[in-house]
N, C-alpha and C positions, 0 to 999 in steps of 0.2 A: 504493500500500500504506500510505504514512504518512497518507495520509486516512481511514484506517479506527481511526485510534487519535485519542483526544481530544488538546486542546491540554494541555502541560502546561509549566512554571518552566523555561529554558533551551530550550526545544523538542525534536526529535529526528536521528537522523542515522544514517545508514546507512551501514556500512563494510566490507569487503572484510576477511575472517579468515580467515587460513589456515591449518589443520589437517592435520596430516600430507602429502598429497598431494592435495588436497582445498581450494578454496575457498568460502566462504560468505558468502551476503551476510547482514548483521545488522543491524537497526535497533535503537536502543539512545537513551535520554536524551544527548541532546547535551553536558549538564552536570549528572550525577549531585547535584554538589556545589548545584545550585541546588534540588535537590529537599529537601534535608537545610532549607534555613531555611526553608520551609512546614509542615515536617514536621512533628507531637508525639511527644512522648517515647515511647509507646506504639504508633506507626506510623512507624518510622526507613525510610526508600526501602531499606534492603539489596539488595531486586531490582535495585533499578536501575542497580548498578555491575557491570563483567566483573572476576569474583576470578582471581588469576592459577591456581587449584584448578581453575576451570573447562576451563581450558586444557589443564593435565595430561592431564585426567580423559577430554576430549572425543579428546585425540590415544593416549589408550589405547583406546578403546572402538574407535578404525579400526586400531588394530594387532595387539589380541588376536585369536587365533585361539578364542578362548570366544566363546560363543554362548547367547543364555537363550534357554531350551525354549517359555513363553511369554510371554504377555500384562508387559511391565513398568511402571514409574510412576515417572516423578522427582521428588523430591520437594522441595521450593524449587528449583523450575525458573527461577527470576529470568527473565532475558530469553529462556531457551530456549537456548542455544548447545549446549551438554552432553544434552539433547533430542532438538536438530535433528541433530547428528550421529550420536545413536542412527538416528534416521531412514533416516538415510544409511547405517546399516550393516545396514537390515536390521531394525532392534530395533521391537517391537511395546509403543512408547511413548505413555503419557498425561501430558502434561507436568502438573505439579499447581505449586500454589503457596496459602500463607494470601492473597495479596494479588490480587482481583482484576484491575487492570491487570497485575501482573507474569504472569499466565496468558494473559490479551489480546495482550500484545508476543509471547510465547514462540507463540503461535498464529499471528498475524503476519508471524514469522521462517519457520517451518514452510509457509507459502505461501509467501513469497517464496524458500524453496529447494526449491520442486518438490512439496510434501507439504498440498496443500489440505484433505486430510480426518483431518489428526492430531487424536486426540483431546486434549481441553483437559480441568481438572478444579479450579475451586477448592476448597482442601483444607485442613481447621482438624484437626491429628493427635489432638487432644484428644475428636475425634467417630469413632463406628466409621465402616471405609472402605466405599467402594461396593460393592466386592469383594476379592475375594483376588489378588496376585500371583504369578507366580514368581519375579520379580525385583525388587530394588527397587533405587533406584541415588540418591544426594544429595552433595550438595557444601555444605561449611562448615555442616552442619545440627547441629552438635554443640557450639558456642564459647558458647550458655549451660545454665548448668549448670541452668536453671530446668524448661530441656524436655526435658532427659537422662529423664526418667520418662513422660513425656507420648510421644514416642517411640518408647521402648521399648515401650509400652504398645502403641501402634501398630504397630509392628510385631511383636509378640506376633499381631497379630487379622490384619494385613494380609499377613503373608506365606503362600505356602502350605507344609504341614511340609517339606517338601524343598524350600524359595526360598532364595534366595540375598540378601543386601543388602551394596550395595557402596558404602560411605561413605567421604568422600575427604577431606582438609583438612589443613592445613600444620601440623602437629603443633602444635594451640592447646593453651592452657594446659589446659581445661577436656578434652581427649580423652581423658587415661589416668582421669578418674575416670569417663566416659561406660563409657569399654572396661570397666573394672571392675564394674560396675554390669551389663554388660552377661554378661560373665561367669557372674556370680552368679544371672541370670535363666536360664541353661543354652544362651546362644548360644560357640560355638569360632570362635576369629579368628586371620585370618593376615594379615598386612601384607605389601603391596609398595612399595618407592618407584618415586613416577613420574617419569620424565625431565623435568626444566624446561623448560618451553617460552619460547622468549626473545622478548617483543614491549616495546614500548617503556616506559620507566618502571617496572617489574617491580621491588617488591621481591626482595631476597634472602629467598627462604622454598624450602624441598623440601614435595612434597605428597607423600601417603601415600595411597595406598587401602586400606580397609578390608575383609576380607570377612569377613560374620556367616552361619553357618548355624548352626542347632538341632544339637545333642547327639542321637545315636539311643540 
């Protein structure tokens, strides 16, 4: 499976994540942080590190008893984890990402947990979507305030009038002006906090989901 991806800074490496009750295997940058000194300013690897939001996010999607009606799209899928466990529950997922490797690995991980024909999608929010969802699901897509409109914009077009989007992240600085903003476009939000999931090195953060549906 790791022959199917290019060579890249630090190589890669594949590791055992376990989620709720549930293990998975994941390929991922061996060393994130070696991606960072090739990088430019304008192409930071973000994909290529596991945020600890991920984790939350992936062990609520196997413990809700919620269910989307259809077709849904993640959107900064980084390596797919939050994705592939949609997979796993059933969820009628397109993993998306601006970066094309980072949609490469998340496609990658999806075969190597069983799911050879997940859809992939690279995806710049700034351009209309391919189609319409009923769900949309992202993690930490909200921490610059530069694409809070570019976004919303998107999901103005991308959802369908009754979808649902469920945006997750450790209450950054830049969220309560996104939520507001978000508001004011005539989306209702309701927050949950999600259990921490403890794996090594974890910062101290809580993550939040978010849920945006349109005003009737």
């Amino acid at each position: 499976m790791i022959a199917d991806l290019p060579e890249i800074a630090g190589g890669w490496r594949v590791e055992r994540i376990h989620v709720g009750q549930h293990d998975f295997e994941i390929c991922r940058p061996a060393d994130p942080d070696a991606l960072l000194d090739v990088a430019t300013d304008d192409n930071i690897p973000y994909w290529a590190y596991l945020w600890p939001t991920s984790y939350d996010l992936a062990a609520w999607i196997l413990s809700t008893d919620w269910q989307p009606l259809g077709a849904v799209l993640e959107l900064g899928c980084g390596i797919g984890l939050v994705g592939v466990v949609g997979l796993a529950a059933d969820w009628q997922v397109t993993l998306s990402d601006y970066e094309p490797l980072a949609v490469q690995v998340a496609l990658a991980n999806a075969r190597l947990n069983g799911f050879p024909d997940a859809a992939g999608s690279v995806l710049d929010w700034r351009e209309s979507p391919p189609q319409q969802y009923a769900t949309i699901v992202g993690c930490d897509v909200t921490y610059e305030r530069a694409e809070h409109k570019p976004l919303l914009n998107f999901l103005d077009t991308a959802l369908l009038p009754d979808g649902t989007a469920w945006l997750a992240d450790c209450n950054r600085a830049a969220t309560e002006e996104f939520l507001t903003a978000a508001r004011e476009r005539g989306y209702e939000i309701s927050s949950r906090d999600l259990p921490a999931i403890d794996f090594p090195d974890r910062p101290k953060s809580a993550s939040v989901v978010r849920q945006l549906t349109r005003r009737n």
